[in-house]
PyMOL commands that place a pseudoatom at each C-alpha (Angstrom):
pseudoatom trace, name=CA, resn=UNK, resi=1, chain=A, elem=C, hetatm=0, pos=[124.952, 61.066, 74.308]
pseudoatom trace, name=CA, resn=UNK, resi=2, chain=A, elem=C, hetatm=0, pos=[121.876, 62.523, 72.925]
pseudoatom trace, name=CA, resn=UNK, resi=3, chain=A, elem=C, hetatm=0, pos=[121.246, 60.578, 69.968]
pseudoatom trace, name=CA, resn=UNK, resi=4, chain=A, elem=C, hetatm=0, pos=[120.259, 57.588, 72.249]
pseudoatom trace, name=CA, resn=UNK, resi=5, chain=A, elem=C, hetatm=0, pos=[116.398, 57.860, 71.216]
pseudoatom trace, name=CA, resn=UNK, resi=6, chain=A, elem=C, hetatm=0, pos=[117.072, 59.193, 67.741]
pseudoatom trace, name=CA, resn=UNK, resi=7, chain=A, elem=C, hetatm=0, pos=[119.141, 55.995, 66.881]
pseudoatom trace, name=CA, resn=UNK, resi=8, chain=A, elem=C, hetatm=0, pos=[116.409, 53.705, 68.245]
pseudoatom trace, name=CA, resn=UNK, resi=9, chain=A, elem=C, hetatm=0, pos=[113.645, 55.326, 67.120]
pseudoatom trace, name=CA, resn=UNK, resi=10, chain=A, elem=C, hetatm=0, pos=[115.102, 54.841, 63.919]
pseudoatom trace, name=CA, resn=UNK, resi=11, chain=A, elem=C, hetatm=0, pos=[116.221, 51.150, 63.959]
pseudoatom trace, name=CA, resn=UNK, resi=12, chain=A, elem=C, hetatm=0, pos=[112.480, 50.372, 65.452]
pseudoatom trace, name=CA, resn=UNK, resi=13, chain=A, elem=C, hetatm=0, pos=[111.065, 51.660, 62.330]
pseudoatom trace, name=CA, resn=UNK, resi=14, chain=A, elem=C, hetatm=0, pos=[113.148, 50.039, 60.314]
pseudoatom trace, name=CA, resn=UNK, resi=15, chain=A, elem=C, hetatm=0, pos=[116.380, 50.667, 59.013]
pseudoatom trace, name=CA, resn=UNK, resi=16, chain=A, elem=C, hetatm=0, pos=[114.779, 51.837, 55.528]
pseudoatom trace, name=CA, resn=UNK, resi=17, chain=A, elem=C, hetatm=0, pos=[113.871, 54.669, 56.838]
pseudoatom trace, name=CA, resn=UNK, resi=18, chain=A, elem=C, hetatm=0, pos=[116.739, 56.303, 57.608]
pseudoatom trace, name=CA, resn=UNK, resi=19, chain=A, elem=C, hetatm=0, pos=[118.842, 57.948, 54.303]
pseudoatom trace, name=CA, resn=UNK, resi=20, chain=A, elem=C, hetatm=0, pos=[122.248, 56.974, 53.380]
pseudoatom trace, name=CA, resn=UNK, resi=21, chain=A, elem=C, hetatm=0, pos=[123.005, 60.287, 54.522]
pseudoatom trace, name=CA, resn=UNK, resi=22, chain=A, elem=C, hetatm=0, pos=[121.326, 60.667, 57.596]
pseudoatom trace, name=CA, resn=UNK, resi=23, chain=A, elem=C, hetatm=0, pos=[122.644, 57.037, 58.311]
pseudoatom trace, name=CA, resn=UNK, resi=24, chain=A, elem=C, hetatm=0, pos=[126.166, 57.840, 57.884]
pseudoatom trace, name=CA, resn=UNK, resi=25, chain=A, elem=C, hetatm=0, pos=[125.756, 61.050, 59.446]
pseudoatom trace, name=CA, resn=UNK, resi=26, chain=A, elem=C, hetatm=0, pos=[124.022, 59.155, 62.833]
pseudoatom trace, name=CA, resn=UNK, resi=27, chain=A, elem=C, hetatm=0, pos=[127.540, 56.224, 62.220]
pseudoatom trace, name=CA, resn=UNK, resi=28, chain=A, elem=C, hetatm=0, pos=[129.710, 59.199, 62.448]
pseudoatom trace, name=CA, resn=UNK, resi=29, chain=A, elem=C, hetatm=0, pos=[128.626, 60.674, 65.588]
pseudoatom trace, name=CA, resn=UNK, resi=30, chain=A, elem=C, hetatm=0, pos=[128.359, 57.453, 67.516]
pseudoatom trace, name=CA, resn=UNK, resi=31, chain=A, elem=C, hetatm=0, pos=[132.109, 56.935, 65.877]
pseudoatom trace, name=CA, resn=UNK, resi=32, chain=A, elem=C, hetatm=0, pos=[132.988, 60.327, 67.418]
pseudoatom trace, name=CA, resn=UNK, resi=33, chain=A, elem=C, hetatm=0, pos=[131.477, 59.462, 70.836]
pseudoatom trace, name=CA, resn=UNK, resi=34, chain=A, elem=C, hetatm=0, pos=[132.608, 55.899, 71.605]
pseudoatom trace, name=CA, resn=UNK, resi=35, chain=A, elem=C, hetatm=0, pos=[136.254, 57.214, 70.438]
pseudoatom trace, name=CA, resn=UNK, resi=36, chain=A, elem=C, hetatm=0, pos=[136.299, 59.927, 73.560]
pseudoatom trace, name=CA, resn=UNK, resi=37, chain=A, elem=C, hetatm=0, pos=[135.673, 56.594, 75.605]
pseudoatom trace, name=CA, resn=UNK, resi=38, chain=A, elem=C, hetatm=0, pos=[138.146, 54.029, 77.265]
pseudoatom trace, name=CA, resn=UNK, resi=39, chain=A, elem=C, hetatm=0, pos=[136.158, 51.059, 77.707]
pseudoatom trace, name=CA, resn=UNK, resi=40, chain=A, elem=C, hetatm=0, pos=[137.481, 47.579, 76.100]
pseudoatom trace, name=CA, resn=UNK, resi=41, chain=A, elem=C, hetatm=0, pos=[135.098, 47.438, 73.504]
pseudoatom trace, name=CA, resn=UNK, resi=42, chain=A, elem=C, hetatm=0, pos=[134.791, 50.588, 71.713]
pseudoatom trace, name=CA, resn=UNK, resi=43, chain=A, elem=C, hetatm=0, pos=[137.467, 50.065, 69.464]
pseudoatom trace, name=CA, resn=UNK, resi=44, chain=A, elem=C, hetatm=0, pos=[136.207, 47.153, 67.856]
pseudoatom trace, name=CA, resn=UNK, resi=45, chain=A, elem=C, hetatm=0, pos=[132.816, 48.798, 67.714]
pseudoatom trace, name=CA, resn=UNK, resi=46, chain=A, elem=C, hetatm=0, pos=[134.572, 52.044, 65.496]
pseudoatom trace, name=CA, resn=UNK, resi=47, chain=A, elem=C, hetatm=0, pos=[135.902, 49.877, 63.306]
pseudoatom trace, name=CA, resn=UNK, resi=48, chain=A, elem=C, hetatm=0, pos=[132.626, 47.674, 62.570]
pseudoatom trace, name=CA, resn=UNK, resi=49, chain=A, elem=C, hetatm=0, pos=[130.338, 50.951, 62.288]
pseudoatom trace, name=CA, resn=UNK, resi=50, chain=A, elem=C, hetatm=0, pos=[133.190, 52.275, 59.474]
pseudoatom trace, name=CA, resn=UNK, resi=51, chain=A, elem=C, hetatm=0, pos=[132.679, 48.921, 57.701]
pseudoatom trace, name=CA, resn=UNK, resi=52, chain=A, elem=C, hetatm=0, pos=[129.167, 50.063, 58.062]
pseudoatom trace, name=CA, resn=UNK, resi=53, chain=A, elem=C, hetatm=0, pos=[129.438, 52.857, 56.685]
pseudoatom trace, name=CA, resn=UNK, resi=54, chain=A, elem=C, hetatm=0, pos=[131.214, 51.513, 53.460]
pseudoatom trace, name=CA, resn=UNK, resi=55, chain=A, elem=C, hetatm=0, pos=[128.204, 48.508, 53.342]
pseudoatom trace, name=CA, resn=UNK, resi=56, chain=A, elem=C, hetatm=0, pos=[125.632, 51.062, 53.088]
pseudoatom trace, name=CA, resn=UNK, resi=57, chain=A, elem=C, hetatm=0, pos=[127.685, 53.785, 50.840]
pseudoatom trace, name=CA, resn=UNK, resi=58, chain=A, elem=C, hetatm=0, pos=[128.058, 51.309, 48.085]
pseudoatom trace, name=CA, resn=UNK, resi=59, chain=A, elem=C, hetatm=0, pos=[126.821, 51.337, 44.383]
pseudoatom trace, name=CA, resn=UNK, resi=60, chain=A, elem=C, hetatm=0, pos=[125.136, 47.814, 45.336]
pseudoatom trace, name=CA, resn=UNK, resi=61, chain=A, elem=C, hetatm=0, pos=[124.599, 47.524, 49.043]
pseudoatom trace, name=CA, resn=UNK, resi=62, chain=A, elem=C, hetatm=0, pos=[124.513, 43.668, 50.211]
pseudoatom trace, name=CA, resn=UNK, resi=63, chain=A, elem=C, hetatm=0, pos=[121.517, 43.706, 52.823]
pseudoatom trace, name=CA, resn=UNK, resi=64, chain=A, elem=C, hetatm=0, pos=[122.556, 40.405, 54.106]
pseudoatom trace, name=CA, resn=UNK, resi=65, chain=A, elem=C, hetatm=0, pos=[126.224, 41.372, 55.058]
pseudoatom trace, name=CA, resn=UNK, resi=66, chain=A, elem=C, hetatm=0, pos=[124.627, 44.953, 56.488]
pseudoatom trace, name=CA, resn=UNK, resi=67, chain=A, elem=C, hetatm=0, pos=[122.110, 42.686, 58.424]
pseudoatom trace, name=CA, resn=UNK, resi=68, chain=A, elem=C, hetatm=0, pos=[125.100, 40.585, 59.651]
pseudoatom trace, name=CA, resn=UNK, resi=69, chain=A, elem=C, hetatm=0, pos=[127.111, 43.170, 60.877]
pseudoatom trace, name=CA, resn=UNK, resi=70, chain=A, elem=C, hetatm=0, pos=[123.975, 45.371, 62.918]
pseudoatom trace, name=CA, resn=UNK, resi=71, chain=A, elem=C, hetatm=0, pos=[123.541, 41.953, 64.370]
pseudoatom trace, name=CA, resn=UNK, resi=72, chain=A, elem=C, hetatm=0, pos=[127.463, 42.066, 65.298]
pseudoatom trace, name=CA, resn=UNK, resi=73, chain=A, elem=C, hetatm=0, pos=[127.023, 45.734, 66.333]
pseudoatom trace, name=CA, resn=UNK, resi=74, chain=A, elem=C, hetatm=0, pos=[124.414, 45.313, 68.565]
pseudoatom trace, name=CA, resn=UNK, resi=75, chain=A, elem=C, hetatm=0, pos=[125.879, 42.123, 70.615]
pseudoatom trace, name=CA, resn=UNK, resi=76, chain=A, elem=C, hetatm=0, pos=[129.085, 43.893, 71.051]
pseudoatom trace, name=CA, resn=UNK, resi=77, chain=A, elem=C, hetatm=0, pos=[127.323, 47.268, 71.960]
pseudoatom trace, name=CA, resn=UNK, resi=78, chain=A, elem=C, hetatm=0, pos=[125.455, 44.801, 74.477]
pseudoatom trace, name=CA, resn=UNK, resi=79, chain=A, elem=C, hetatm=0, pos=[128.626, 43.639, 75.851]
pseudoatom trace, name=CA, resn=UNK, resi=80, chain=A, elem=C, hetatm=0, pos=[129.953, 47.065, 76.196]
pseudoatom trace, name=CA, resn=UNK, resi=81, chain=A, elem=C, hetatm=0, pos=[126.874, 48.238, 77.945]
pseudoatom trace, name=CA, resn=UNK, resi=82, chain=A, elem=C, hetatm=0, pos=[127.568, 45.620, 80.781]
pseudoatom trace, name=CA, resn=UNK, resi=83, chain=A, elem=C, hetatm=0, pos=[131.340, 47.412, 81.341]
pseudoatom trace, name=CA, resn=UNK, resi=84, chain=A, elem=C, hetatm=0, pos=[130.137, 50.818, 81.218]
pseudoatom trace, name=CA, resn=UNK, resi=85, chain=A, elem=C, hetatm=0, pos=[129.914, 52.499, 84.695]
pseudoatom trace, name=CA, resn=UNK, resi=86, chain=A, elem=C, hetatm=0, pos=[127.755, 55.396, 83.456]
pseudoatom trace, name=CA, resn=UNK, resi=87, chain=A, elem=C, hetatm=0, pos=[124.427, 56.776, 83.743]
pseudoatom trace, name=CA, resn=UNK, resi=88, chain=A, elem=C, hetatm=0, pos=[124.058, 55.881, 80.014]
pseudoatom trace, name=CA, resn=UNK, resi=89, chain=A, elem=C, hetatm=0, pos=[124.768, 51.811, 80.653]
pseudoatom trace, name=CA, resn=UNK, resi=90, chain=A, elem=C, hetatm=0, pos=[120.998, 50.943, 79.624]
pseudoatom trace, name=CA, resn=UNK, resi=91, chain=A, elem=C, hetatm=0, pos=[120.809, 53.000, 77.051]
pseudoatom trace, name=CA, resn=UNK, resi=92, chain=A, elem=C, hetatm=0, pos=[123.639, 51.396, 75.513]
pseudoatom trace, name=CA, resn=UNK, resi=93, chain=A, elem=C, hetatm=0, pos=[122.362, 48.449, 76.571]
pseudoatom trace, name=CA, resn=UNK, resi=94, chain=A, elem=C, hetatm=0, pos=[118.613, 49.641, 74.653]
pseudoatom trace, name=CA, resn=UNK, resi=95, chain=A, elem=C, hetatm=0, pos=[120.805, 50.726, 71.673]
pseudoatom trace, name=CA, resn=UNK, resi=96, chain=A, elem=C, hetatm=0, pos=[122.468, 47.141, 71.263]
pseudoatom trace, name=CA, resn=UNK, resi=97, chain=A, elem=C, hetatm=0, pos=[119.089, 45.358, 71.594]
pseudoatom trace, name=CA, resn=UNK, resi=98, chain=A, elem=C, hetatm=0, pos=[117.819, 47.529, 68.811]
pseudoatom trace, name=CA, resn=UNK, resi=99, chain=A, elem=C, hetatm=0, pos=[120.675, 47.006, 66.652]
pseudoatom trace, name=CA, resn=UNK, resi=100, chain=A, elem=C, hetatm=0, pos=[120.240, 43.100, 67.222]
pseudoatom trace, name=CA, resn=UNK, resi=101, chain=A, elem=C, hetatm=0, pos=[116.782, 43.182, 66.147]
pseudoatom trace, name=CA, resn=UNK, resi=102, chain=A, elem=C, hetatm=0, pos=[117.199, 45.613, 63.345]
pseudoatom trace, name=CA, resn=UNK, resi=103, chain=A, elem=C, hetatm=0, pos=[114.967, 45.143, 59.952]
for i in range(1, 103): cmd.bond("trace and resi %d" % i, "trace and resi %d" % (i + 1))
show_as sticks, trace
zoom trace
């Protein structure tokens, strides 16, 4: 899972600075990897980072709901870290404490 650090790096400078594009593109891959996973979890994850997606693709993006659901995102990715029996568990873990805390 290699964009661990790009991901974070990101939502610790704040989530401005990523593009729509390069913000759905980053949505898309972590949609790609969580969906070759079977933990519980990672379905309910998908489907919040496509409402993501949609949030942040709109004509008049609502920064409250899009703060809402990162906060949503990152206590579920929390949750998923503490299932995972990988090497990658506290990344995911790092990843859903960014997410929480995202600006």
């Amino acid at each position: 899972m290699p964009q661990f650090a790009a991901t974070i790096k990101h939502l610790g400078e704040g989530v401005k600075g990523f593009t729509i594009s390069a913000a759905v593109k980053n949505i898309e891959g972590w949609e790609e990897t969580l969906g070759k996973l079977e933990v519980t979890g990672t379905k309910t994850i998908i489907h919040d980072l496509d409402r993501l997606k949609k949030l942040i693709q709109a004509e008049d993006i609502d920064g409250d709901a899009v703060k809402t659901l990162m906060a949503k995102l990152g206590k579920e990715t929390v949750t998923l870290a503490s299932k995972a029996d990988t090497k990658n568990a506290e990344k995911v873990k790092e990843l859903g404490e960014a997410l929480s805390t995202a600006e």
